[in-house]
C-alpha positions as CSV (number, residue, x, y, z in Angstrom):
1,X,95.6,44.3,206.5
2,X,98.3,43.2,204.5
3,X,101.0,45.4,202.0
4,X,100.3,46.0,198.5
5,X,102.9,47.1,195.7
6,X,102.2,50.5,195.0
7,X,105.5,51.0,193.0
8,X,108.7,48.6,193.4
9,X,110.2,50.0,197.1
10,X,106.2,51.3,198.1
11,X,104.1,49.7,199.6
12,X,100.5,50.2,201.0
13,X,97.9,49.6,203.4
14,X,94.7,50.6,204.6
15,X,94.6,54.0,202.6
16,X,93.5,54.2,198.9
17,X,96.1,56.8,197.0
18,X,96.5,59.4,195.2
19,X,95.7,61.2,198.5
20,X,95.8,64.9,198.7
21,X,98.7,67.0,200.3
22,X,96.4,70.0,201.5
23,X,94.5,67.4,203.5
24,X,96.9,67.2,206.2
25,X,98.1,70.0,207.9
26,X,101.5,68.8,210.1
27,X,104.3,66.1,209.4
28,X,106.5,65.3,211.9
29,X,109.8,63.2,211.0
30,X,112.2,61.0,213.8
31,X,115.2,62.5,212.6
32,X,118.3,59.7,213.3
33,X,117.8,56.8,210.5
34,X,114.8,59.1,208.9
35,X,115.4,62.6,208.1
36,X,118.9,62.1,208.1
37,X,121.4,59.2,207.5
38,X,122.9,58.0,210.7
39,X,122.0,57.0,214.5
40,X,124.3,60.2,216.0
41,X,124.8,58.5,219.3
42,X,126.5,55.4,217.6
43,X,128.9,58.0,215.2
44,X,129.4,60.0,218.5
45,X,130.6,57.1,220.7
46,X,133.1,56.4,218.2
47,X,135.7,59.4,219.0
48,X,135.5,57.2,222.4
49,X,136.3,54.0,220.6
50,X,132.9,52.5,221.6
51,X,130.7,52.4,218.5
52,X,130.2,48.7,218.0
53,X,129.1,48.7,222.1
54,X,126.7,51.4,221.4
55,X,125.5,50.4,218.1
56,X,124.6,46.8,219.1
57,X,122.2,49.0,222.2
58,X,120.7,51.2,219.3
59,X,120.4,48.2,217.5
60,X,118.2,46.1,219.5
61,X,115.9,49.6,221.1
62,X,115.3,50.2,217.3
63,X,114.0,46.7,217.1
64,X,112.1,47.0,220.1
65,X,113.9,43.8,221.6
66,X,114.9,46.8,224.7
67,X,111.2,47.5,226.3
68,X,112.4,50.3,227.8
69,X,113.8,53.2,225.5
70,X,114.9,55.8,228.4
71,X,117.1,53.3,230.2
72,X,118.9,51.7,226.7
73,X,119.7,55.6,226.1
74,X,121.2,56.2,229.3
75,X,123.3,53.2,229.3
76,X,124.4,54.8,225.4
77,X,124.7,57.9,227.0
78,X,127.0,57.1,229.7
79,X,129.3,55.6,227.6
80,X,129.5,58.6,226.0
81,X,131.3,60.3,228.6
82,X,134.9,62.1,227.6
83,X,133.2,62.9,224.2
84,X,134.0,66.7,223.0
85,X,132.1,69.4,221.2
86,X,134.8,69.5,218.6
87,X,134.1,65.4,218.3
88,X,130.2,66.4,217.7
89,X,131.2,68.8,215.3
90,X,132.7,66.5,213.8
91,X,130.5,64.3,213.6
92,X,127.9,67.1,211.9
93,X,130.0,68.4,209.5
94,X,131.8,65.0,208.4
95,X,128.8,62.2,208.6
96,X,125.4,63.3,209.1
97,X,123.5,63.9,205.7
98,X,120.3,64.2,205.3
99,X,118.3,61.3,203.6
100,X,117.6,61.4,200.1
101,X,114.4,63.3,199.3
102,X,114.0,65.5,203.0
103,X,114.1,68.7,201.3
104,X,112.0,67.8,198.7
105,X,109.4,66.7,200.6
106,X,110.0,69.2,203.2
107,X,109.8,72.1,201.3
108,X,106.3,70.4,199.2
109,X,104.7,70.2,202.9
110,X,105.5,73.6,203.6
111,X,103.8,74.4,199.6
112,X,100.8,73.0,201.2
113,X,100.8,75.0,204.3
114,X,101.9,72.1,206.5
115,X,104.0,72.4,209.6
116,X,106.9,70.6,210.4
117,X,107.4,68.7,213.6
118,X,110.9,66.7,214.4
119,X,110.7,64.8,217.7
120,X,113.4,62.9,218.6
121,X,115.2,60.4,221.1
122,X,118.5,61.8,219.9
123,X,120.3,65.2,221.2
124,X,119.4,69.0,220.8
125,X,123.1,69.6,218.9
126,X,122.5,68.0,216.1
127,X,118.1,68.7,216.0
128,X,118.7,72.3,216.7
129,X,121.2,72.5,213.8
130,X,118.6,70.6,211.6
131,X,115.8,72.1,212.1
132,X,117.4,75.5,210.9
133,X,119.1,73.7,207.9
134,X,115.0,72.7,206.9
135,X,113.3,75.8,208.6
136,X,111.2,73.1,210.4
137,X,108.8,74.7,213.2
138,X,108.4,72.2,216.4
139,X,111.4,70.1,218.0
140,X,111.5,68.2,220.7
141,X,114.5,65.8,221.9
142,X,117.5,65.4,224.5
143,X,120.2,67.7,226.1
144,X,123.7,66.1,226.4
145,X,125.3,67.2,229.9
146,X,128.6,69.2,229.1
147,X,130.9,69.6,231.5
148,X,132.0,73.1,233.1
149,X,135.3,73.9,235.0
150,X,138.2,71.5,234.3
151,X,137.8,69.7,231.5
152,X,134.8,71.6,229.9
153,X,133.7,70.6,226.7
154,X,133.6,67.2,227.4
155,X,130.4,65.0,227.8
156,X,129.9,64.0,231.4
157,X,127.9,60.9,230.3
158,X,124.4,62.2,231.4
159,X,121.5,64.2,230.1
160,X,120.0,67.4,231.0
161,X,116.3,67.2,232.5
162,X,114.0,70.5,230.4
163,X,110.8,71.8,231.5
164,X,108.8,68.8,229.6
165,X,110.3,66.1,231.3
166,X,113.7,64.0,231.0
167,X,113.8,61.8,228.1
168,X,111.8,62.0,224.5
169,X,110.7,58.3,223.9
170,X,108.1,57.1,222.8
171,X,105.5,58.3,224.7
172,X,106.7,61.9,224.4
173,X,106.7,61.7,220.9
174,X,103.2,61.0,221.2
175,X,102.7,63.7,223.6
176,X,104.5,65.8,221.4
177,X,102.6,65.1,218.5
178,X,99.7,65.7,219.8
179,X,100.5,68.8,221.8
180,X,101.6,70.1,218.4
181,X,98.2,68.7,217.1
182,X,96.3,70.9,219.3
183,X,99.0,74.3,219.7
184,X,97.7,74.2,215.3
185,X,94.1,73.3,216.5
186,X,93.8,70.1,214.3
187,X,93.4,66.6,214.6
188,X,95.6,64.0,214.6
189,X,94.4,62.5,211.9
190,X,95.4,65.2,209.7
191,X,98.9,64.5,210.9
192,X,101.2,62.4,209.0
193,X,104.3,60.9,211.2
194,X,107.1,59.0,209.6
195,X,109.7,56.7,211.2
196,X,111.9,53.8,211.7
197,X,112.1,52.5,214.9
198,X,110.1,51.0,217.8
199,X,110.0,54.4,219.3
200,X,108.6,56.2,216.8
201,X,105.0,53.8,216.9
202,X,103.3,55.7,219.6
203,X,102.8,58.8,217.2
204,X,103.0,57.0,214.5
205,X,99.5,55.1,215.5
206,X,97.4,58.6,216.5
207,X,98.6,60.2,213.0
208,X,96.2,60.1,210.3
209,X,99.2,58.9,207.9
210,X,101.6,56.7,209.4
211,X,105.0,56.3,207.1
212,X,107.6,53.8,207.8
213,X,110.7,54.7,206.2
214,X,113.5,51.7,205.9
215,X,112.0,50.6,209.0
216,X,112.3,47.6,211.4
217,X,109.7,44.9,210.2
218,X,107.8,45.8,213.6
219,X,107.3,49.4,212.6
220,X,106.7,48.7,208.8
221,X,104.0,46.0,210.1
222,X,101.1,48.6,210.8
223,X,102.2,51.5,208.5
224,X,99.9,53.4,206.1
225,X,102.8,53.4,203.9
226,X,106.4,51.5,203.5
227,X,109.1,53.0,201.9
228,X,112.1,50.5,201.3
229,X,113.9,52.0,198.7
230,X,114.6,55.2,197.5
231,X,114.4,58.7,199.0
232,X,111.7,60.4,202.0
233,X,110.1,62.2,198.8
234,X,108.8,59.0,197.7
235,X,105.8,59.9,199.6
236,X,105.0,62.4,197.0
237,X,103.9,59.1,194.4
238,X,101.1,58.7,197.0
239,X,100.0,62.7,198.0
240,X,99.8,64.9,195.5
């Protein structure tokens, strides 16, 4: 298959538009580079003076150049340690935005009775605080270790297993997906999944509608649909 120009910045493939919104009944976002504007572990490793270390990690596992996503995050994540709350805060309140377009297109899924899924590789402090900003239904992604006793409040540089398992990569955001996929009793392929990075292409490839959103030319490469410029409700030229 090979991209056409569906409007300057969209692009297409495999899938012959207008399609129709109330054809697909869940949407599930990556949230760091997607449904909002920054990676949070890079802008959290810099209140350690470490964001160009961490960054060049998030870089190259975003590129898929690091095979193995739960190891480049623990290596991030351990780098992370001496990090505070009030620094995450901080982070929330002064840097993270949400991308152009999310609660546009967010609240036209919801107009057609979709649910909303955000998986992520990134940490439940900033997922939990964004899922309630959206009023999005299912999240998955990682617990940051905070340390108790003397010094509490600080990052200890490692992660929290939950009941699921210990890291949400790739695979889990396909096990996600399509545990959400069956919790709604649908198919997949009336899922659409959007993302950027290498880790978002195992859901990405069991979703009916697969959006890469300023992606990494391995994850725009066998997308539905490429969004290089302009906002997440770009979408909305194609579904209607």
């Amino acid at each position: 298959m090979a991209f056409q120009d569906f409007a300057p910045g969209l692009a297409i493939q495999g899938i012959t538009p207008p399609l129709a919104l109330r054809d697909y009944k869940l949407i599930a976002f990556d949230m760091d580079s997607t449904l909002i504007n920054i990676e949070c572990v890079d802008e959290i490793a810099d209140a350690v003076g470490k964001k160009d270390e961490v960054s060049a990690i998030t870089e190259a596992a975003m590129r898929g150049e690091i095979a193995d996503f739960k190891e480049s995050l623990r290596r991030r994540v351990a780098l992370l340690r001496g990090v505070t709350v009030a620094d995450m805060e901080q982070v929330y309140t002064e840097r993270l935005r949400l991308n152009p377009g999310a609660e546009r297109l967010v609240e036209a899924c919801k107009a057609a009775g979709m649910k909303i899924l955000l998986v992520s590789g990134g940490f439940t402090f900033f997922t939990d605080r964004v899922r309630e900003r959206l009023g999005i239904d299912f999240v998955r992604s990682n617990v940051l270790e905070i340390r108790s006793g003397p010094n509490c409040g600080e990052l200890t540089g490692r992660m929290v297993d939950q009941p699921w398992g210990d890291i949400c990569d790739g695979a889990e955001k396909r096990k996600m997906f399509l545990e959400t996929c069956a919790h709604l009793g649908i198919s997949p392929k009336q899922g659409i999944a959007m993302g950027d990075g290498a880790n978002d292409l195992p859901m990405m490839g069991e979703a009916g509608l697969s959006v890469a959103y300023h992606a990494k030319p391995r994850v725009r490469e066998p997308a539905h649909v490429a969004i290089d410029q302009g906002g997440l409700d770009r979408l909305l030229e194609i579904l209607r």
